[in-house]
N, C-alpha and C positions, 0 to 999 in steps of 0.2 A: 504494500500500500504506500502510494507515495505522502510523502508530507503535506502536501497542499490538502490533500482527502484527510487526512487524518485531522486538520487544522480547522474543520469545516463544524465540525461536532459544537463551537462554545464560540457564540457569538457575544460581544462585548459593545453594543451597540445601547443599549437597554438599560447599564448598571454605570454608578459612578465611585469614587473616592478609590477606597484599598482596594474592592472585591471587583472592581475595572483593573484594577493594576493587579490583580493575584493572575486574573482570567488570561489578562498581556503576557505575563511572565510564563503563562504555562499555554500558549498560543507557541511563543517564539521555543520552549523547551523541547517540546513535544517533536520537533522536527531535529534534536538533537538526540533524545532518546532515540528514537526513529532506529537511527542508526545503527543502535546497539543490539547486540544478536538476541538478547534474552528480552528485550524490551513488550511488554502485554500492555497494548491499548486499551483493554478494559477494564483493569487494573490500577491505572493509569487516568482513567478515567472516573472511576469510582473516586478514588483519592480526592482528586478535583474538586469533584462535586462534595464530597463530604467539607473539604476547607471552606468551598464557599457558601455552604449551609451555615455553618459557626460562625463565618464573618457577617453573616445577614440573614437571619433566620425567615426575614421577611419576603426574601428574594427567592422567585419561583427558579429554582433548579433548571426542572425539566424543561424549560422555557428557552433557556440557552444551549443546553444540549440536544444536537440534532443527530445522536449517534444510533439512534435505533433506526432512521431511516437511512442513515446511509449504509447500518449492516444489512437492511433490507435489500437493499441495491444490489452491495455487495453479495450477499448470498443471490441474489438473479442474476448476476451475471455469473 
């Protein structure tokens, strides 16, 4: 999976202060993990989303994450 696919999942369009800049930081990481042979985007993902539940309890999660449709893709193709 390339990084640009993988980057698509946590949109940061929505949120502002820390939990805009937690989403930034793990936007730009994500394509460095990428690289790493052991690296699990789901894993990876989960983590994510738990940081930015604690940072803003108020903030809809699954609203930024668009990873279930793009496994749906992915498993169609």
């Amino acid at each position: 999976m390339s990084a640009e696919l993988e980057l698509r999942w946590l949109k940061t369009e929505t949120v502002r202060g820390t939990v805009k800049r937690f989403a930034e930081f793990c936007k730009e990481d994500v394509r460095h993990q990428a690289k790493l042979d052991d690296f699990d985007l789901t894993t990876y993902q989960e983590a994510v989303k738990l940081v930015l539940q604690k940072l803003d309890n108020s903030l809809s999660v699954d609203k930024m994450f668009q990873a279930e449709k793009i496994q749906e893709q992915d498993n169609a193709d």
